[in-house]
C-alpha positions as CSV (number, residue, x, y, z in Angstrom):
1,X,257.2,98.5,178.5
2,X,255.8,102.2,177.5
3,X,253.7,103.2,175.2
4,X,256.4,104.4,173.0
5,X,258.3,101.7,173.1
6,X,255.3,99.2,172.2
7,X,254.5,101.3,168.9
8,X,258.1,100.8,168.0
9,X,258.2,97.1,168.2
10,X,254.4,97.0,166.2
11,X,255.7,98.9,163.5
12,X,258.9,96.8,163.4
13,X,256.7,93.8,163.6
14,X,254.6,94.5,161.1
15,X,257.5,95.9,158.1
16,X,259.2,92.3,158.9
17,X,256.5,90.6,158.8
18,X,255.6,92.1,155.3
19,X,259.2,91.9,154.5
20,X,259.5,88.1,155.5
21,X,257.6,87.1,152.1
22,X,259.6,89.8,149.8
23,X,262.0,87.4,148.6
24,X,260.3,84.6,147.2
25,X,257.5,87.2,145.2
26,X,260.0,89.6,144.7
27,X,261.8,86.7,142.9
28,X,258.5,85.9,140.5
29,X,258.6,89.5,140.1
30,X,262.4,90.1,138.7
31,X,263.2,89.4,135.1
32,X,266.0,86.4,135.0
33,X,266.7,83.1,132.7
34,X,263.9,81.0,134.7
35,X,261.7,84.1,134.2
36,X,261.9,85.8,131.0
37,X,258.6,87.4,131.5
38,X,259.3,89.4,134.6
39,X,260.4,92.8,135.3
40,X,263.8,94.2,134.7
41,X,265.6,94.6,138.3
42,X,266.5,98.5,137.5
43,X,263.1,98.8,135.9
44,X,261.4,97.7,139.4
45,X,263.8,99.4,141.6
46,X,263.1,103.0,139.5
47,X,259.2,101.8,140.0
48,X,259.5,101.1,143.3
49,X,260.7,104.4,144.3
50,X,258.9,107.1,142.7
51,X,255.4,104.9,143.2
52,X,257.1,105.3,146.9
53,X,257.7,108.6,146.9
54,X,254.4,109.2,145.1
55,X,252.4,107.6,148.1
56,X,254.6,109.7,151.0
57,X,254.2,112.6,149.1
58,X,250.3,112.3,149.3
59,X,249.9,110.9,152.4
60,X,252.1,114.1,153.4
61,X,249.0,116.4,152.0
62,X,246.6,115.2,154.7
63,X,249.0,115.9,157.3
64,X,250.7,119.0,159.4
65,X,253.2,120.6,157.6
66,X,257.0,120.2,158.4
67,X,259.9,122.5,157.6
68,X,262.4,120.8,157.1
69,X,266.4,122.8,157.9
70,X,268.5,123.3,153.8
71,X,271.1,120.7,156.3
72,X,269.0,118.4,157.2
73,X,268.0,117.9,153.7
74,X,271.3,117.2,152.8
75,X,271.3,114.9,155.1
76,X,267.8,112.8,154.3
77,X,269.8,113.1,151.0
78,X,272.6,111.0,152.0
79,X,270.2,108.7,154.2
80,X,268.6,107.7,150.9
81,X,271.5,106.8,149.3
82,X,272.4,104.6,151.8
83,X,269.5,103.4,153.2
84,X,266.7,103.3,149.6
85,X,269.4,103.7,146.4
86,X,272.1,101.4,147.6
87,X,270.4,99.0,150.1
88,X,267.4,98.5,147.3
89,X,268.6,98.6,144.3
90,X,271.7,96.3,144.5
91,X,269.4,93.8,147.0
92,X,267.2,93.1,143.6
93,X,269.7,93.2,141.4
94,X,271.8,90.4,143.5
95,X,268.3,88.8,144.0
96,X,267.9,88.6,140.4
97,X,271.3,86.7,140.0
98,X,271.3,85.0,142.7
99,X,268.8,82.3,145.1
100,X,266.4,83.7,147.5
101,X,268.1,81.3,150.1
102,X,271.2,83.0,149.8
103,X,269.7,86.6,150.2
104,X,268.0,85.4,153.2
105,X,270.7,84.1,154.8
106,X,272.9,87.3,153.6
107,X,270.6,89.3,155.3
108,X,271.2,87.7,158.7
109,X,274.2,90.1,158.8
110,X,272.5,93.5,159.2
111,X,272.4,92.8,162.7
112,X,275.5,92.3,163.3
113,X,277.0,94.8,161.2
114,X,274.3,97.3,163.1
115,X,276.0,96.1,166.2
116,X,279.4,97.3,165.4
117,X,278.6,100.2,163.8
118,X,276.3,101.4,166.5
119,X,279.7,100.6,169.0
120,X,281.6,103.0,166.9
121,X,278.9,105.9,165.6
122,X,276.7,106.0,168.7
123,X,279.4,104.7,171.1
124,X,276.8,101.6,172.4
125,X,277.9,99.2,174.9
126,X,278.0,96.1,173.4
127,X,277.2,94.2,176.7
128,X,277.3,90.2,176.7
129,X,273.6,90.0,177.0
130,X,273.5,92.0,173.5
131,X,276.0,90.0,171.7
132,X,274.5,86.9,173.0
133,X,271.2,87.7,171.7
134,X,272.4,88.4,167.8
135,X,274.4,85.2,167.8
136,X,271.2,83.4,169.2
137,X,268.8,85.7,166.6
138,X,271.4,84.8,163.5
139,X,271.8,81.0,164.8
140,X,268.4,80.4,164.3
141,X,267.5,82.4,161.4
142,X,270.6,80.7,159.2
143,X,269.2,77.4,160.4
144,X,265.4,78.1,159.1
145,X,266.7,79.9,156.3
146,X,269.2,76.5,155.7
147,X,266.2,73.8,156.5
148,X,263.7,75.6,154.1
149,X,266.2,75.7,151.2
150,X,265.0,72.8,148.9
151,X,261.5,75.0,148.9
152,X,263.4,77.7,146.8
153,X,264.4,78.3,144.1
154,X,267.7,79.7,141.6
155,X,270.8,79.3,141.9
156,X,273.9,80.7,143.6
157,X,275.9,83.4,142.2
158,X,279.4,85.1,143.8
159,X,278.1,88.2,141.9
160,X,274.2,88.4,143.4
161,X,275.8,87.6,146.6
162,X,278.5,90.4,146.6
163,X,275.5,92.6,145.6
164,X,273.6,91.8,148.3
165,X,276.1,91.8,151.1
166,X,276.9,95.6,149.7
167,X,272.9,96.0,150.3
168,X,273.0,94.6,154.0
169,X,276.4,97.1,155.0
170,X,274.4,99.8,153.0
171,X,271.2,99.4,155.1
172,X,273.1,98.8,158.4
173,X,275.0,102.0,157.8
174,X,272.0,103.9,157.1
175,X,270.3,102.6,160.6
176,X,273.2,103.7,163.0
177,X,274.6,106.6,161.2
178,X,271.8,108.9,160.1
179,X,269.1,108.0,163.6
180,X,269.7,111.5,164.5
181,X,268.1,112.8,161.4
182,X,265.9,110.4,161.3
183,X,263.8,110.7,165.0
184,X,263.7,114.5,164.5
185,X,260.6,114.4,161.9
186,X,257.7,112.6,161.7
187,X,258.3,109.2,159.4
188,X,256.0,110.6,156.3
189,X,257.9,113.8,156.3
190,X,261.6,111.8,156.4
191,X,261.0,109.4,154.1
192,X,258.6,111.9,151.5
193,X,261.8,113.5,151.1
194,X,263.9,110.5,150.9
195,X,261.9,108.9,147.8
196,X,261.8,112.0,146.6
197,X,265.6,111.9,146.5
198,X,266.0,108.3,145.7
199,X,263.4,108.4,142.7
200,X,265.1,111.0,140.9
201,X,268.4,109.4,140.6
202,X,266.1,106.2,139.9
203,X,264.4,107.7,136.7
204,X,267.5,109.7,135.3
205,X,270.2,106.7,135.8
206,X,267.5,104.1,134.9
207,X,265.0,105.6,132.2
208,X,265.8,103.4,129.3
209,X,265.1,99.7,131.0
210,X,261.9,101.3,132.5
211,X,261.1,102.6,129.3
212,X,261.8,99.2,127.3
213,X,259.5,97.2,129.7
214,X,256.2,96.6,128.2
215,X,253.9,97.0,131.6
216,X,250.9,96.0,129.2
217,X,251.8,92.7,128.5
218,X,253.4,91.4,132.0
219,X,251.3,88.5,133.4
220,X,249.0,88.8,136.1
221,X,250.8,87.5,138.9
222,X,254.0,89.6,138.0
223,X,251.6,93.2,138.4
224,X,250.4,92.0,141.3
225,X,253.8,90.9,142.6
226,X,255.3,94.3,141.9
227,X,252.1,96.2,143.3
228,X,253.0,93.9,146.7
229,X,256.4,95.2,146.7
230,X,255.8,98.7,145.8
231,X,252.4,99.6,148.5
232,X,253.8,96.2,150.7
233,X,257.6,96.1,151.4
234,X,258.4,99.6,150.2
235,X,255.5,102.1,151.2
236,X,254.5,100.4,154.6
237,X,257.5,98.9,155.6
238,X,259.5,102.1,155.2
239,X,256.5,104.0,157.0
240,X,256.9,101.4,159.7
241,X,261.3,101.7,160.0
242,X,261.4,105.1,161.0
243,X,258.7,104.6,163.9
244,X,261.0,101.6,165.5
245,X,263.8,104.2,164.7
246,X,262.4,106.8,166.6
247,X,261.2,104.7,169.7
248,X,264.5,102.0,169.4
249,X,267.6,101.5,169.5
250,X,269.3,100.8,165.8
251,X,270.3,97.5,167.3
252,X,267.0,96.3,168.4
253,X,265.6,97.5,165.0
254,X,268.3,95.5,162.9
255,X,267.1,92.4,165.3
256,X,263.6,91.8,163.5
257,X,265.3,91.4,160.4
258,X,265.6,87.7,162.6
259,X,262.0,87.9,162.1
260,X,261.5,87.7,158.2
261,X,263.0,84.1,157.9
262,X,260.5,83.0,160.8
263,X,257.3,84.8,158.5
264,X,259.3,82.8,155.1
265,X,258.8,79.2,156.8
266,X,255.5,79.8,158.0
267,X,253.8,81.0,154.9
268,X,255.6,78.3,153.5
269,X,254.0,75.8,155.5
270,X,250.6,77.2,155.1
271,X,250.7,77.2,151.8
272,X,251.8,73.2,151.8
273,X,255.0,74.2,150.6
274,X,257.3,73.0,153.7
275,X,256.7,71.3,157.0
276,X,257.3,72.8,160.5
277,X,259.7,70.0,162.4
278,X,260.8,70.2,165.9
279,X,264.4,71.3,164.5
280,X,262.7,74.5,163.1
281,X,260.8,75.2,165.8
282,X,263.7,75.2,168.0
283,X,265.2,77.7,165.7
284,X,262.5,79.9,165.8
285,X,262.8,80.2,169.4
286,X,265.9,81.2,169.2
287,X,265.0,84.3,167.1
288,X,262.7,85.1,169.4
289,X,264.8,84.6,172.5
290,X,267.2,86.7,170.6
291,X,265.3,89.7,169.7
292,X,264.2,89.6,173.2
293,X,267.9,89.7,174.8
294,X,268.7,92.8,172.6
295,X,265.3,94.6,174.2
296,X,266.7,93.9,177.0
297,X,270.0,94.7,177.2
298,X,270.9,98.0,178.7
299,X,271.6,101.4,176.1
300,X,274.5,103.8,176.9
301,X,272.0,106.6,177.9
302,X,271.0,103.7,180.8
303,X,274.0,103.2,181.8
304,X,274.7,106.6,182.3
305,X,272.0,107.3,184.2
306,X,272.7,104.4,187.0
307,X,276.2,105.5,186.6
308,X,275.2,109.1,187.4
309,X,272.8,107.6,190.0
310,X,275.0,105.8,191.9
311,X,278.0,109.0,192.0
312,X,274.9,111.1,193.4
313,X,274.0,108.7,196.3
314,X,277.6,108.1,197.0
């Protein structure tokens, strides 16, 4: 494996890894009828993005200048909307509604709605060793999510799941259909722009529940739950996307998402809330086996080339 290619699959490790404990403090974090004291969903979401963009924007000062082209601009404006606006927004508003086992396992389907859409946008094989590998990745993520349910919390809701499943296409879209865009700046300059974009809409559409929240008077462990989500699972993870995207293909990225479950079960267990049987840790090989059968499998620009290869020495 090249360089490259390693610092794609670090970067990836470490947004899911990040991302693999989102739901259950994102979930103390959200205002709902078991937690009256928490933060309104389109309060955090309008939070969440302009403390986003906020970061980006100074991390951009310390770094080379890009110019970014009047199109592409328009285009990291669409990428927001589908991959920060939508996929963000509606994922804590259904997580507010609904249980965090039910937007785990509702998240299971980014990689396979990655691997169609990257068949139809980017014209990907989709090879028997690639399909394999997200059926193996999603077996054994639904089966930890499934085992680890009586550790969490809520309850289901048609709604919160709609909302969520919207989030998943949203985010899948966003990873086949705007790559080109996305690989042809450095990540701090893409996604400076893209929270830039994202936190706008944010403050105009959702200025009066972020200005009826009373920040002084949330608990402790809600401020520090929405400081997690807004430097943890939105800053660096969304630093760390754009480097898999640049290095990966948008079905190998949409495989870690496998990952996050795997993360849920062990911090679970290490914090004595769930025990690691042989039944889970079955299905966390399978993840793992998974992910590894979508690196493996062979892109289209491959299979040119040994199709090109083999026309030349014939």
């Amino acid at each position: 494996m090249d360089y490259a290619k390693l610092k794609g699959h670090a970067a990836l490790w470490v947004a899911n890894i990040i991302w693999g404990v989102n739901a259950p403090v994102c979930k103390g974090v959200l205002q709902s009828s078991a937690n009256p004291e928490g933060i309104n969903p389109f309060a955090l979401s309008a939070c969440r993005m302009a403390g986003a963009a906020l970061l980006f924007w100074a991390a951009s000062l310390v770094m080379p200048r890009e110019r970014v082209s009047k199109r592409d601009l328009g285009l990291l404006l669409l990428a927001s909307v589908f991959g920060i606006q939508f996929n963000q927004l509606l994922y804590l508003w259904g997580l507010s509604l609904t249980s965090p086992i039910d937007a785990s396992i509702i998240s299971t389907l980014v990689p396979i709605l990655t691997l169609v859409l990257a068949t139809l946008f980017l014209r990907e094989p989709m090879s028997v060793l690639k399909v394999g590998g997200v059926a193996l990745g999603c077996l054994g993520a639904v089966v930890l999510v499934v085992l680890s349910q009586t550790t969490a919390g809520g309850q289901s809701s048609l709604v919160g799941n709609a909302l969520c499943i919207i989030s998943a296409i949203s985010f899948a879209f966003y990873l086949t259909a705007f790559r080109s865009v996305i690989v042809r700046y450095h990540p701090v300059t893409v996604m400076k722009w893209m929270f830039l974009f994202a936190a706008v809409v944010a403050l105009v559409i959702y200025h009066k529940p972020l200005m009826a929240t009373d920040f002084l008077a949330l608990p402790s462990r809600v401020v520090t739950g929405a400081v997690y989500v807004i430097v943890g699972s939105t800053f660096l993870c969304y630093l760390c996307v754009p480097i898999g995207q640049q290095h990966l293909r948008p079905t190998v990225v949409s495989m870690y998402n496998y990952v996050q479950p795997v993360v849920a079960v062990l911090v679970s267990v290490a914090l004595g809330m769930d025990r690691f049987t042989p039944l889970k840790a079955a299905a966390a090989v399978c993840v793992f086996v998974g992910v590894w059968m979508v690196t493996k499998s062979k892109s289209r620009a491959r299979l040119e080339a040994e199709h090109d290869l083999k026309r030349n020495a014939s």
